[in-house]
Biopython code that builds the backbone (N, CA, C, O; Angstrom):
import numpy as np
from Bio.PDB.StructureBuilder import StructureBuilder

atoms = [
    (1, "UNK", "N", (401.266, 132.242, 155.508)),
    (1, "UNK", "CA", (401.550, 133.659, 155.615)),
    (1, "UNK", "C", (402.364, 133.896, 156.882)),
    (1, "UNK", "O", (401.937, 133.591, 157.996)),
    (2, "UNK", "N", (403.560, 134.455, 156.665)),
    (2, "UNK", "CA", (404.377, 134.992, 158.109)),
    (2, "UNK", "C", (403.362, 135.923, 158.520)),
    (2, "UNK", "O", (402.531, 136.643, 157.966)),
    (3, "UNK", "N", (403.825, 135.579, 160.001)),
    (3, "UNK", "CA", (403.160, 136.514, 160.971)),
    (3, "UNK", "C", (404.199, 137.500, 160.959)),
    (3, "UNK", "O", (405.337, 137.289, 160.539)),
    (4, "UNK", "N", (403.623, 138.984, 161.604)),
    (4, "UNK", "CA", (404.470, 139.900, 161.736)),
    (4, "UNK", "C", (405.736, 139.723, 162.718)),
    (4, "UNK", "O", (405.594, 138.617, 163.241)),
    (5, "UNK", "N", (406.778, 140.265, 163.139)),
    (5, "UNK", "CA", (407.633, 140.235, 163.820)),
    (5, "UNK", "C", (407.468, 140.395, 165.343)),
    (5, "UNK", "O", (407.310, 141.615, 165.361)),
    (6, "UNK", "N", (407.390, 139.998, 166.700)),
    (6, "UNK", "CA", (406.699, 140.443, 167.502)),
    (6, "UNK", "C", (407.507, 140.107, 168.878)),
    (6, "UNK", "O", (408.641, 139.943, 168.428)),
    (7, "UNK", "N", (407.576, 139.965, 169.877)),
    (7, "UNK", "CA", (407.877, 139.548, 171.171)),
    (7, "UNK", "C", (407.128, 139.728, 172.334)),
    (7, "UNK", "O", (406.532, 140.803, 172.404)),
    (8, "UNK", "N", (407.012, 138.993, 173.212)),
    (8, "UNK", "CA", (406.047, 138.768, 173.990)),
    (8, "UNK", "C", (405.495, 140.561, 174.993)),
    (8, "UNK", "O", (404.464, 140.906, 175.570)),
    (9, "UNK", "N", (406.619, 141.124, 174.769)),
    (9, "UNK", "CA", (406.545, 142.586, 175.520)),
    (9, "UNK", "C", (405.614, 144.045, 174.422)),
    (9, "UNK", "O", (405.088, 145.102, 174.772)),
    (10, "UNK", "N", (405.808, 143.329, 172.931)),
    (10, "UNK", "CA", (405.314, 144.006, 172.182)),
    (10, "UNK", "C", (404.183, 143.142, 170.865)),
    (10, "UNK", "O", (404.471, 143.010, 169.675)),
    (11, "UNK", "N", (403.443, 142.867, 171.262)),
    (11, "UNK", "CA", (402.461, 142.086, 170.094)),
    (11, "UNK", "C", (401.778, 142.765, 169.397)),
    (11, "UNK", "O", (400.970, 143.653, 169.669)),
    (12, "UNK", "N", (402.321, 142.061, 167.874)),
    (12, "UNK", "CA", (402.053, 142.888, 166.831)),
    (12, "UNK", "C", (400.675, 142.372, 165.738)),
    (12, "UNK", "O", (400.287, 142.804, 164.652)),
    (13, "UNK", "N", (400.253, 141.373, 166.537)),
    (13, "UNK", "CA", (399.526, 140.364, 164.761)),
    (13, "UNK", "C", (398.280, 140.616, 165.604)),
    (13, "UNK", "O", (398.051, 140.429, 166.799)),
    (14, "UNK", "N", (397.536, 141.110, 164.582)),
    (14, "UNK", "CA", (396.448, 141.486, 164.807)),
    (14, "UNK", "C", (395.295, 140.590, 164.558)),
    (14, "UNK", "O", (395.514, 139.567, 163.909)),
    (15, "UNK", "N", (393.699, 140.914, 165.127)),
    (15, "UNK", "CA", (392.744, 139.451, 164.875)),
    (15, "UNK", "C", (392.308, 139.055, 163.268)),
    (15, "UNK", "O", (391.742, 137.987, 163.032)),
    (16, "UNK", "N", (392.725, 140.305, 161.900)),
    (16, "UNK", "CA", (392.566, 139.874, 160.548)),
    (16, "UNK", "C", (393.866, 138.793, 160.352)),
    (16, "UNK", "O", (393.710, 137.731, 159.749)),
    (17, "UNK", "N", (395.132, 139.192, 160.923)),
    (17, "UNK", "CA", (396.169, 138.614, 160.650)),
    (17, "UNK", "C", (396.103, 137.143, 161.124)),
    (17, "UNK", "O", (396.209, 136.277, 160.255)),
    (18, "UNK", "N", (395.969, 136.843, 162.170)),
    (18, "UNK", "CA", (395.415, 135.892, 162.781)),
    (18, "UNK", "C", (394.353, 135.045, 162.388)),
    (18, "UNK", "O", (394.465, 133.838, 162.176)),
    (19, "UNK", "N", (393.280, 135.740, 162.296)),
    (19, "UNK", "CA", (392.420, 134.782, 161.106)),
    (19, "UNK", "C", (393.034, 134.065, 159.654)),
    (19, "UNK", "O", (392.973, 132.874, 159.346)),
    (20, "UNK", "N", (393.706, 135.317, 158.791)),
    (20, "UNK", "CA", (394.061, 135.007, 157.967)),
    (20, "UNK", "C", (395.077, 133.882, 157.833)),
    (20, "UNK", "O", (395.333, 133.071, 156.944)),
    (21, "UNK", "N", (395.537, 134.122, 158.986)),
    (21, "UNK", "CA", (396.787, 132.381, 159.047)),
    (21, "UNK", "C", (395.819, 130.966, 159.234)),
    (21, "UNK", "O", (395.873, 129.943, 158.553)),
    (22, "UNK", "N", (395.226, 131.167, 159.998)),
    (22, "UNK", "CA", (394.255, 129.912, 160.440)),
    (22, "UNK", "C", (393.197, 129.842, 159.636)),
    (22, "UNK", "O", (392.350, 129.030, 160.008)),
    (23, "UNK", "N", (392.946, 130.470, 158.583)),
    (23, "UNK", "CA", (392.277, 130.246, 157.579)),
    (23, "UNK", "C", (390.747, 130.328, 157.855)),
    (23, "UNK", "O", (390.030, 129.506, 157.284)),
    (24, "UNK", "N", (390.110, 131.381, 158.798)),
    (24, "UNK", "CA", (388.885, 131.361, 159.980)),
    (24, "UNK", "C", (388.359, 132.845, 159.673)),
    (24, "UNK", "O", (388.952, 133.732, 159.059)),
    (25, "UNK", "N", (387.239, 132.876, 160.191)),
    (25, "UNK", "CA", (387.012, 134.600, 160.344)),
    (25, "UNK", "C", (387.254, 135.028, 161.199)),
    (25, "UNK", "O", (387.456, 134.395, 162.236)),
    (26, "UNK", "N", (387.352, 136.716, 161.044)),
    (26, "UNK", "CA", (387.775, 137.431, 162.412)),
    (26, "UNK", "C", (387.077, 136.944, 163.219)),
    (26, "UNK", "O", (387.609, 136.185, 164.029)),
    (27, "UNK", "N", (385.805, 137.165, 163.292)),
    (27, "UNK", "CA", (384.504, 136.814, 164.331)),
    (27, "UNK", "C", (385.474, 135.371, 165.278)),
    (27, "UNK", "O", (385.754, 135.402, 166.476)),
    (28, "UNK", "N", (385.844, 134.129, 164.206)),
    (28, "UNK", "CA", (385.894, 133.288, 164.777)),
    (28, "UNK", "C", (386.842, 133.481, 166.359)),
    (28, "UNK", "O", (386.625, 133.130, 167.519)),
    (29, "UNK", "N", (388.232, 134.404, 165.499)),
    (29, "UNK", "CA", (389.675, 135.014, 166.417)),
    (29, "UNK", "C", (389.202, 135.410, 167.755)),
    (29, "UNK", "O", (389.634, 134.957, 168.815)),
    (30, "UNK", "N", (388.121, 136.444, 167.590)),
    (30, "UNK", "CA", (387.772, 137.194, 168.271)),
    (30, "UNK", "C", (386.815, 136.324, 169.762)),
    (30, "UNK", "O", (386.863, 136.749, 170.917)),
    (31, "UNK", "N", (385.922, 134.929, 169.262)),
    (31, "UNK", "CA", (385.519, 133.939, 170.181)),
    (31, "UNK", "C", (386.587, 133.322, 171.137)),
    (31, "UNK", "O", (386.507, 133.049, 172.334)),
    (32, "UNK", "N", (387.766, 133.163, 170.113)),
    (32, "UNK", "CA", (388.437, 132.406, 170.346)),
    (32, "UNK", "C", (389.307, 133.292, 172.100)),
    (32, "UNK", "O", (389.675, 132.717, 173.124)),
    (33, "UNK", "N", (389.358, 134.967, 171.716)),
    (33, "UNK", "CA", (389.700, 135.675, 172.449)),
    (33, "UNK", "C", (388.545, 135.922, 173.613)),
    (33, "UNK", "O", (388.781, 136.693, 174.542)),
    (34, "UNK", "N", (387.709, 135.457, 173.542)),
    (34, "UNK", "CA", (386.110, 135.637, 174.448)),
    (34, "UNK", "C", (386.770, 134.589, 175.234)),
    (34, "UNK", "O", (387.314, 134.709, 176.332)),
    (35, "UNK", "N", (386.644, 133.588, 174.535)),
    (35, "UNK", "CA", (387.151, 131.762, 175.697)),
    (35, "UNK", "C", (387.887, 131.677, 175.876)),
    (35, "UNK", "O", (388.091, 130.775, 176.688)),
    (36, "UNK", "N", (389.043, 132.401, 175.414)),
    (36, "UNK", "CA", (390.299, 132.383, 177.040)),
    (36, "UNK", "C", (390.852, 130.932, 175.694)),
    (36, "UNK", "O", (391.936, 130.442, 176.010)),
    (37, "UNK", "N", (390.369, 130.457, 174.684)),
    (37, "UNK", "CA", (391.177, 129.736, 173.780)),
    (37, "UNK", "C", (392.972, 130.202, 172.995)),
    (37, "UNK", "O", (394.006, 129.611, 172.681)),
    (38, "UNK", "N", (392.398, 131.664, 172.986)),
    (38, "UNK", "CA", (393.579, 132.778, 172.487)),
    (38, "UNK", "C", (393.816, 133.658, 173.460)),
    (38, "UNK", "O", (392.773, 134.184, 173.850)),
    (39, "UNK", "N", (394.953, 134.089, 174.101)),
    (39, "UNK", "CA", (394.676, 135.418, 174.663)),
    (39, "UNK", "C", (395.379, 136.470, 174.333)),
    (39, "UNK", "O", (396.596, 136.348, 174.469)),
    (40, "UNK", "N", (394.987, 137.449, 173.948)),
    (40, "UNK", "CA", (395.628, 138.687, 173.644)),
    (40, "UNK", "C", (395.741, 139.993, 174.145)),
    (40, "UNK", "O", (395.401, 139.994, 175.329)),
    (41, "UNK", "N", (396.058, 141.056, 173.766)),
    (41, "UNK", "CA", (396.404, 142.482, 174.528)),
    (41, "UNK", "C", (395.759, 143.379, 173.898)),
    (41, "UNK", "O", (396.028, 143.627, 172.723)),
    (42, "UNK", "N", (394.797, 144.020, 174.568)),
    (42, "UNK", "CA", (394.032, 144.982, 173.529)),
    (42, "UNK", "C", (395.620, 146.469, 173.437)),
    (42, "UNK", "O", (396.427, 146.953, 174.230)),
    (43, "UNK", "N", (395.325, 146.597, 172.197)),
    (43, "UNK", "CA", (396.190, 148.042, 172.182)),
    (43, "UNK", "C", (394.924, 148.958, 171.224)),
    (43, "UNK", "O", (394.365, 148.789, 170.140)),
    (44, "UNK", "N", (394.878, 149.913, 172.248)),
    (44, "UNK", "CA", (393.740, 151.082, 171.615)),
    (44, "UNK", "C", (392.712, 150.576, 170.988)),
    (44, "UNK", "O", (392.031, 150.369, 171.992)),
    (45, "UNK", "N", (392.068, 150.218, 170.138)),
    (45, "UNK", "CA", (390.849, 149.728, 169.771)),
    (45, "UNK", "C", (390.289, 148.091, 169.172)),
    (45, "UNK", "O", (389.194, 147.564, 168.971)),
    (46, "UNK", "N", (391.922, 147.638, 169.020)),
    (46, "UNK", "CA", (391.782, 146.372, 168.768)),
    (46, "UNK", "C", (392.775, 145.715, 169.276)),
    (46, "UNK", "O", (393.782, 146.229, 169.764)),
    (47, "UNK", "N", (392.487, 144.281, 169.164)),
    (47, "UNK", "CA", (392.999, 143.306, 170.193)),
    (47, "UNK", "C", (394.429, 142.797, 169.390)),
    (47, "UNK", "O", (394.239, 142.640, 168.184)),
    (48, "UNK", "N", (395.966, 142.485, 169.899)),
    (48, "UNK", "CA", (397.059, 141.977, 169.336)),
    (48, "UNK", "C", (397.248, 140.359, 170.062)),
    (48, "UNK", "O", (396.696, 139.677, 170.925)),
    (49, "UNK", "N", (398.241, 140.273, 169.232)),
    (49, "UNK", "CA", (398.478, 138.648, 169.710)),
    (49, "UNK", "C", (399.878, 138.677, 169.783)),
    (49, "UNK", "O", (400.487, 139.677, 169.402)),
    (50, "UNK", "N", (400.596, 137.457, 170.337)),
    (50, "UNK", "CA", (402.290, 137.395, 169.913)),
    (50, "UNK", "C", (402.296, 136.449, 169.295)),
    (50, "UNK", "O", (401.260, 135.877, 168.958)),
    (51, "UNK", "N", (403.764, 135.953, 168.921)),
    (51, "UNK", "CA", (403.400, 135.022, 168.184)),
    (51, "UNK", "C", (403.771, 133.697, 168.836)),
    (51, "UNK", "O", (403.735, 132.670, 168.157)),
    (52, "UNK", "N", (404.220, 133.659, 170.456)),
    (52, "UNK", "CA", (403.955, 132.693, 170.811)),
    (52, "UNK", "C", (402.679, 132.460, 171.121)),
    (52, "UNK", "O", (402.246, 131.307, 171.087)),
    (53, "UNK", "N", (401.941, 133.449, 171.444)),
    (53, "UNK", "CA", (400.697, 132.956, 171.720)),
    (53, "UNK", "C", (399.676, 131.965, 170.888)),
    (53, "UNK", "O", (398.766, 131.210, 171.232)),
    (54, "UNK", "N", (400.348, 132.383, 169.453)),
    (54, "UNK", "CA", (399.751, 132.327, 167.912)),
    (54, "UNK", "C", (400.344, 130.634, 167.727)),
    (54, "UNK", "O", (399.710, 129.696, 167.244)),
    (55, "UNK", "N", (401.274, 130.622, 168.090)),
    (55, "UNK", "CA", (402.160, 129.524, 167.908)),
    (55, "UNK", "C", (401.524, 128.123, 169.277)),
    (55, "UNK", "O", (401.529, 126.908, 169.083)),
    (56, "UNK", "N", (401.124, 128.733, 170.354)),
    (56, "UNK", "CA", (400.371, 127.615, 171.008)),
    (56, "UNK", "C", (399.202, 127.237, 170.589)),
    (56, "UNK", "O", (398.895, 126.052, 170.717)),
    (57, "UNK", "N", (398.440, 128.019, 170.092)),
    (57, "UNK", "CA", (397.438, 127.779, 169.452)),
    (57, "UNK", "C", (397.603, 126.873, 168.512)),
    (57, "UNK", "O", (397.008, 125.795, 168.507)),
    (58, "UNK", "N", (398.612, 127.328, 167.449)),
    (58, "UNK", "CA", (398.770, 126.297, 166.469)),
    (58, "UNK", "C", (399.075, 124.778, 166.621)),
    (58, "UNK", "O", (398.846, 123.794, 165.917)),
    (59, "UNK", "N", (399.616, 124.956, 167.690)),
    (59, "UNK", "CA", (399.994, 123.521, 168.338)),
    (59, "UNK", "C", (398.867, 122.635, 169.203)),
    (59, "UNK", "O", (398.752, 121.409, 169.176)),
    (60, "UNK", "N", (398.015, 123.643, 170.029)),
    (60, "UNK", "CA", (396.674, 122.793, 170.549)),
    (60, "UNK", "C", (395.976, 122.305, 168.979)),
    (60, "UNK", "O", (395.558, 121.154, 168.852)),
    (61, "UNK", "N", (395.929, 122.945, 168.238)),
    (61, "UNK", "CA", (394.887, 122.908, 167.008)),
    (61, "UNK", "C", (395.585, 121.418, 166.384)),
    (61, "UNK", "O", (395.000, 120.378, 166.084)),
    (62, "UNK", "N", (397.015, 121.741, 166.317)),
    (62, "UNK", "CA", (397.723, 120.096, 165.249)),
    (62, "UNK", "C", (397.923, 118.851, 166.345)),
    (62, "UNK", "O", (398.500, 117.822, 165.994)),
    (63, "UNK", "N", (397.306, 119.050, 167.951)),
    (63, "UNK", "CA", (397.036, 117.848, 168.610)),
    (63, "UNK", "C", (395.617, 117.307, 168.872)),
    (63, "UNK", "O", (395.316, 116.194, 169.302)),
    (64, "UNK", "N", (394.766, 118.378, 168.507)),
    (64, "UNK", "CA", (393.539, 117.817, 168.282)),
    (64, "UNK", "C", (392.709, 118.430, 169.816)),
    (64, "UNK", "O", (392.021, 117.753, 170.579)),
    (65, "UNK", "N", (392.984, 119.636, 169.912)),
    (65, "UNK", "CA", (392.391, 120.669, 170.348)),
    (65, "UNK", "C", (390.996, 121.457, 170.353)),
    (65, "UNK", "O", (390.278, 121.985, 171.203)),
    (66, "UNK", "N", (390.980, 121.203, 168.536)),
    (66, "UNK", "CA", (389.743, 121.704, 167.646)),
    (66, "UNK", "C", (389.410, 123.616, 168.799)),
    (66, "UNK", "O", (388.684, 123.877, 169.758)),
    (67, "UNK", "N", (390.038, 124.145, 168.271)),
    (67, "UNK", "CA", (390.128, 125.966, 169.125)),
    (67, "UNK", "C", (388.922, 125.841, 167.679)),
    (67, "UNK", "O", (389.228, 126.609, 166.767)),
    (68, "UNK", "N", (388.051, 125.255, 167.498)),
    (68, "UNK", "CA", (386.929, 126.009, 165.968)),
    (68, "UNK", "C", (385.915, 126.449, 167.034)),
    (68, "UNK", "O", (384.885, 127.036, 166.702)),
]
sb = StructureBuilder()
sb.init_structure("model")
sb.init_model(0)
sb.init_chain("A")
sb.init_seg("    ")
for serial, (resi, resn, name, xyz) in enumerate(atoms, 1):
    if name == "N":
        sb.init_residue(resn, " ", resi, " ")
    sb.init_atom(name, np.array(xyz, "f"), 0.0, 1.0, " ", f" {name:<3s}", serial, name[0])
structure = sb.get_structure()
């Protein structure tokens, strides 16, 4: 699933969107945002991501990282 369109000044992918790529539950996104594993920007009531941020993640995870 593409992530939304985003840049580091404006992050748009939210913690369902985010789950939904990594194939995880929100709950999990949301740990992941507790441990400093993900970090994101709260905007008003819920938390955004970019997609580099989304994109390091993906990369600790395919070197054997395990962000579960």
């Amino acid at each position: 699933m593409p992530m939304p369109q985003t840049t580091a000044e404006h992050p748009t992918a939210t913690a369902g969107q985010v789950a939904r790529a990594f194939n995880v539950n929100r709950k999990t996104v949301q740990r992941w945002n507790a441990t400093g594993v993900l970090h994101g920007t709260r905007v008003g009531r819920e938390m955004r991501y970019t997609q580099a941020e989304i994109d390091r993640l993906a990369r600790h995870r395919l070197i054997g990282g395990g962000a579960r």
